[in-house]
C-alpha positions as CSV (number, residue, x, y, z in Angstrom):
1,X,9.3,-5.5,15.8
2,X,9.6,-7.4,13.0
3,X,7.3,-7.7,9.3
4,X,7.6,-10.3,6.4
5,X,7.2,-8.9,2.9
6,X,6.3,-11.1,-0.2
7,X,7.3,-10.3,-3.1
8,X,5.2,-11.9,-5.8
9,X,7.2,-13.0,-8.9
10,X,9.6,-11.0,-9.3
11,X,11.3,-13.0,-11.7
12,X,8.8,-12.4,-14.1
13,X,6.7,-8.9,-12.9
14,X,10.0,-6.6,-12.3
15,X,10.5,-3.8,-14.8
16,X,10.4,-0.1,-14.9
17,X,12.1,-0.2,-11.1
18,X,9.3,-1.5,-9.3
19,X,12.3,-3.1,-7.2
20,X,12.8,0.1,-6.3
21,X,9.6,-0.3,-3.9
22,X,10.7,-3.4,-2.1
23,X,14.2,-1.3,-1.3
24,X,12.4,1.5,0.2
25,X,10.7,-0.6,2.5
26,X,13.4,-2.1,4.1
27,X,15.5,0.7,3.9
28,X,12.4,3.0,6.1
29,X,11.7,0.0,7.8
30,X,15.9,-0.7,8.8
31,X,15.7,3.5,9.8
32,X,13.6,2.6,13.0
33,X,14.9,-0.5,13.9
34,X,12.5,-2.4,12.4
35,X,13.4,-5.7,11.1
36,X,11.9,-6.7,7.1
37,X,12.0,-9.8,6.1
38,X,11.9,-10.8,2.6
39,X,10.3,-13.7,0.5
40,X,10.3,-13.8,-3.1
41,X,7.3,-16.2,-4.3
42,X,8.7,-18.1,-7.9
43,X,6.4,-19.7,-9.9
44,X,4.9,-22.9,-8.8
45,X,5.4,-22.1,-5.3
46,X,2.8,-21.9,-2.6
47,X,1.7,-19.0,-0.5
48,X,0.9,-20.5,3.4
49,X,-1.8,-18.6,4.7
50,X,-0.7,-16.2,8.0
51,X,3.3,-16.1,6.6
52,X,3.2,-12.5,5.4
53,X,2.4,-9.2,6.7
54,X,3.3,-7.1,3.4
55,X,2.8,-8.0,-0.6
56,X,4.3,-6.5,-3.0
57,X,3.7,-6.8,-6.8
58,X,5.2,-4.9,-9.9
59,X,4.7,-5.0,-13.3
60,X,5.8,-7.1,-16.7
61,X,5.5,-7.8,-20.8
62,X,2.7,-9.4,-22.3
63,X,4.0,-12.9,-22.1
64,X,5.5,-12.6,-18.1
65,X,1.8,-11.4,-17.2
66,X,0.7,-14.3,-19.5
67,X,2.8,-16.6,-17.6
68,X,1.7,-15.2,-13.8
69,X,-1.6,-15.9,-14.5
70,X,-1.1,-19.4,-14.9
71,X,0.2,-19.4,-10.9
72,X,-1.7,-16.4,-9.6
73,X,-5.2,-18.3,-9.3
74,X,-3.8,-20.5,-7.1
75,X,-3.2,-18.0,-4.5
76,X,-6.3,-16.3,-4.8
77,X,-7.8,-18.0,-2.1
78,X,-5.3,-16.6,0.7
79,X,-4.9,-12.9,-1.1
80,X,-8.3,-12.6,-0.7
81,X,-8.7,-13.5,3.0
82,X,-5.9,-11.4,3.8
83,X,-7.0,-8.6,2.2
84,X,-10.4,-8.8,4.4
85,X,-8.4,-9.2,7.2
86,X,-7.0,-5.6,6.1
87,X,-3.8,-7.0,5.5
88,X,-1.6,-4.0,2.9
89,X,-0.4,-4.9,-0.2
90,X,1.1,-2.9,-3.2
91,X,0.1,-3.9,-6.6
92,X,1.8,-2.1,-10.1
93,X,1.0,-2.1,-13.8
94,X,0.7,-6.3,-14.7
95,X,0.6,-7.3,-11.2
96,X,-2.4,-4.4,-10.8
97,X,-3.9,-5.4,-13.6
98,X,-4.1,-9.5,-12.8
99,X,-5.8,-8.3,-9.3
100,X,-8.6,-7.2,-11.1
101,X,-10.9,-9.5,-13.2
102,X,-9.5,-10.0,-16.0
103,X,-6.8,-8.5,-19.2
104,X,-7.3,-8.6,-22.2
105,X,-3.7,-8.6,-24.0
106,X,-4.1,-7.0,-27.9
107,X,-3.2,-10.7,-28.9
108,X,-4.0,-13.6,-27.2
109,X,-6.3,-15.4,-25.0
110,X,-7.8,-13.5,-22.2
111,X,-5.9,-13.9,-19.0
112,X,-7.8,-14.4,-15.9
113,X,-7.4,-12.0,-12.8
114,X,-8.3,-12.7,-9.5
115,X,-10.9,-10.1,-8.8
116,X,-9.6,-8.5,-6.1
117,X,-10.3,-5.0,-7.7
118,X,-13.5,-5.1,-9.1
119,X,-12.0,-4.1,-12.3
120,X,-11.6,-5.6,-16.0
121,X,-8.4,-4.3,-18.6
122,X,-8.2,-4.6,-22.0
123,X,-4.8,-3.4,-24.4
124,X,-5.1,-0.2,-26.8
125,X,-2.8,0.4,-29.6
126,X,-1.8,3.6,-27.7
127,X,1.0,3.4,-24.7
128,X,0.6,5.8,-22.4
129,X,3.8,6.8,-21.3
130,X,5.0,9.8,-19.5
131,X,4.9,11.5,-15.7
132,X,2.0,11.2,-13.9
133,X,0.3,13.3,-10.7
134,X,-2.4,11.8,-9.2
135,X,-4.8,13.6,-6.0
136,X,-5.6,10.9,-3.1
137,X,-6.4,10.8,0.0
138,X,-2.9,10.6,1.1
139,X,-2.1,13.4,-1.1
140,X,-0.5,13.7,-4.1
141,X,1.6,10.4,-5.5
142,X,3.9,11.1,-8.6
143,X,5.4,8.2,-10.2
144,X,5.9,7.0,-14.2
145,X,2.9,5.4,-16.5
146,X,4.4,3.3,-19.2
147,X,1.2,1.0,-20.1
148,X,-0.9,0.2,-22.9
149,X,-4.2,-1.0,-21.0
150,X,-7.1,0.6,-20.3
151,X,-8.6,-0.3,-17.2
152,X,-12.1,0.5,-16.0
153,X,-13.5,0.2,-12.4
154,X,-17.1,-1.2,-11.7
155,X,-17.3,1.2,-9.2
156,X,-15.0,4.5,-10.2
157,X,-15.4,5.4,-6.5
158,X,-12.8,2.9,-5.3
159,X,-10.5,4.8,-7.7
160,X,-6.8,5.2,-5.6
161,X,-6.7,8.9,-7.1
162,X,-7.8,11.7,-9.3
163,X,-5.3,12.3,-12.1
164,X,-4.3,16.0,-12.1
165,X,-1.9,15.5,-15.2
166,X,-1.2,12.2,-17.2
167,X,-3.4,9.6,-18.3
168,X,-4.2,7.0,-15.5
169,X,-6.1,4.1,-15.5
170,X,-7.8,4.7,-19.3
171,X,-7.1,8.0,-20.5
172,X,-11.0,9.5,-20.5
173,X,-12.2,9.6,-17.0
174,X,-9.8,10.7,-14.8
175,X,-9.2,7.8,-12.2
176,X,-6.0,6.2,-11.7
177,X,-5.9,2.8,-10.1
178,X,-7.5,1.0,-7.2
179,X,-8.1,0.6,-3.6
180,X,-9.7,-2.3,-1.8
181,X,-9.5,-1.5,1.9
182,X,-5.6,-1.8,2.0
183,X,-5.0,-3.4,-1.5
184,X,-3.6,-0.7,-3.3
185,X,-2.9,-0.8,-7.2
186,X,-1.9,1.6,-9.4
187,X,0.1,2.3,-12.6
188,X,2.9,4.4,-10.9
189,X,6.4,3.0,-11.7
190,X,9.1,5.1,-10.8
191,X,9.3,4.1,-8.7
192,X,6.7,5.1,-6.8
193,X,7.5,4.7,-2.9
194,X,11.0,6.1,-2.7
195,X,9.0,9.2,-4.2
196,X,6.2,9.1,-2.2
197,X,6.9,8.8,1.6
198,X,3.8,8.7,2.9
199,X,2.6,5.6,1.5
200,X,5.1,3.3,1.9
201,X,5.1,4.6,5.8
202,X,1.2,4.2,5.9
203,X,2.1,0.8,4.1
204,X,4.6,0.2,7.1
205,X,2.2,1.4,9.5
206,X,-0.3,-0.7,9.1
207,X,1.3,-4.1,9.1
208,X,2.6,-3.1,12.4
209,X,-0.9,-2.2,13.8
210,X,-2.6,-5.3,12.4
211,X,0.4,-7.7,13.3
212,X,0.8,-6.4,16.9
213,X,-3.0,-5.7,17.3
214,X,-2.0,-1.6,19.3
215,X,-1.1,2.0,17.7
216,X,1.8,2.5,15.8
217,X,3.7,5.8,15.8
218,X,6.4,5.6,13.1
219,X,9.7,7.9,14.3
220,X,9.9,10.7,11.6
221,X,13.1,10.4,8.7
222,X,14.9,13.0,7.3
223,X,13.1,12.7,4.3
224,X,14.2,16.0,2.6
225,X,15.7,14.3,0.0
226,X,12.3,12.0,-1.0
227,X,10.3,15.2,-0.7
228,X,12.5,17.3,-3.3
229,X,12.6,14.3,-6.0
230,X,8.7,14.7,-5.1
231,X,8.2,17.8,-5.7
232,X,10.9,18.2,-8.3
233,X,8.7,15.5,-10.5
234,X,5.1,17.1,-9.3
235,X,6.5,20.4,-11.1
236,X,7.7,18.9,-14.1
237,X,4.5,17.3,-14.7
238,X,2.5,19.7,-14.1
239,X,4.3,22.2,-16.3
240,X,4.4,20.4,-19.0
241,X,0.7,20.5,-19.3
242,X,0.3,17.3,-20.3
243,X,-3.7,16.5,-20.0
244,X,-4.1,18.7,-17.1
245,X,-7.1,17.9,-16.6
C-alpha cells in the first residue's frame, strides 16, 4: 500500500516543529510497510485534483501567512472537494487559521481564508504561549500553543477538543481548534503527532480506507516511548495549573 502526502508551503508555514508531523507520518507509515510519498506544494504551484491522499499544513509569521493567502484561494476549489470526499488533512496555527474564513493580523489588511472551518480569527496583543491539554474524542492531545489570535467557531460544537489546561482557540470559552469531517486544525505545535499516536494513526488509517475503498487494521508499534513524552507533557501541564479550567 502506498499514500501521497502534501505538504502545503512549507517554505513559508514551517515553525515551531510542525515538520516534526510530516516525519512521523512516514516514519509510522515506513513501520508497516507502508510506502509515503511526499509532495511539498511551493507557491504558485497547482494542486491537481485526485493526486493526494494526505495534507498537511503548519504554521508561520505574520507576513509568511500574509504571503500564503495570496496562493491558498487558488486551491480552494480542490481542498474543499476533497474534504467532502472525507479525505484527512492536518492543519496548525497559520495554516489552521487561513482554513477558516478569514485573519485578521494586528496590522494589515485582512487576509482571506478559505472557509473550510466555519471559523473567523483576529490578532490580540496577548501571545498565548505555553503547554496545552486538550479532551477529544480521540482522547487527550498535548502539544505547544505559541499564538496570538483568537479564533472563534460559528458553531463551538465542531470544536476538535475541550481544553483541560492552556488557552486554546481564544482564551474564554474553552474550545481548541476545529474539525470538519476529517479536516482537522488545531493550535498544537510540538509537535503534535510524534506525541500523540493516535491521531496520526487514525490520520493513516483513513487515507488507507478511503484510497483502497475496505477496512484497515494498522499493526500495533512499540510506542512506549510516544506514550511517556505523552504523558510526561499531560503531567506537566496539568500541574502547573495553568487555567485549569
Amino acid at each position: 500500500m502506498e499514500l501521497t502526502l502534501v505538504h502545503l508551503y512549507p517554505d513559508l508555514l514551517n515553525i515551531y516543529g510542525d515538520q516534526g508531523n510530516v516525519a512521523a507520518l512516514n516514519y509510522r507509515c515506513a513501520q508497516r510497510g507502508i510506502k509515503l510519498k511526499l509532495k511539498n506544494l511551493g507557491a504558485g504551484e497547482v494542486l491537481v485534483a485526485g493526486s493526494f491522499d494526505l495534507i498537511f499544513g503548519g504554521g508561520g509569521q505574520d507576513s509568511q501567512q500574509a504571503s500564503v493567502s495570496r496562493y491558498l484561494p487558488g486551491q480552494s476549489a480542490v481542498l474543499k472537494q476533497a474534504a467532502r470526499r472525507g479525505v484527512p488533512m492536518l492543519t496548525i496555527c497559520g495554516s489552521y487559521q487561513l482554513f477558516g474564513r478569514y485573519f485578521k493580523p494586528f496590522t494589515g489588511p485582512m487576509l482571506k481564508g478559505i472557509g473550510i472551518f466555519p471559523a473567523y480569527t483576529v490578532a490580540s496583543k496577548t501571545r498565548k504561549i505555553g503547554n496545552i491539554v486538550i479532551t477529544t474524542s480521540l482522547g487527550k492531545l498535548v502539544g505547544f500553543e505559541n499564538h496570538s489570535g483568537n479564533t472563534f467557531l460559528d458553531q463551538p460544537g465542531l470544536a476538535l477538543g475541550r481544553v483541560m489546561a492552556g488557552n486554546g482557540n481564544n482564551g474564554t470559552d474553552q474550545t481548541e481548534g476545529c474539525r470538519v469531517n476529517n479536516v482537522f486544525g488545531c493550535y498544537l505545535h510540538g509537535s503534535l503527532l510524534p506525541k500523540n499516536p493516535p491521531l496520526a494513526d487514525y490520520l493513516i488509517t483513513t487515507a488507507l480506507e478511503l484510497k483502497y475503498r475496505r477496512q484497515i487494521n494498522l499493526r500495533p508499534l512499540d510506542d512506549r516511548l510516544e506514550w511517556q513524552a505523552h504523558q510526561t507533557a499531560v503531567k506537566i501541564c496539568l500541574k502547573s495549573g495553568w487555567r485549569n479550567w
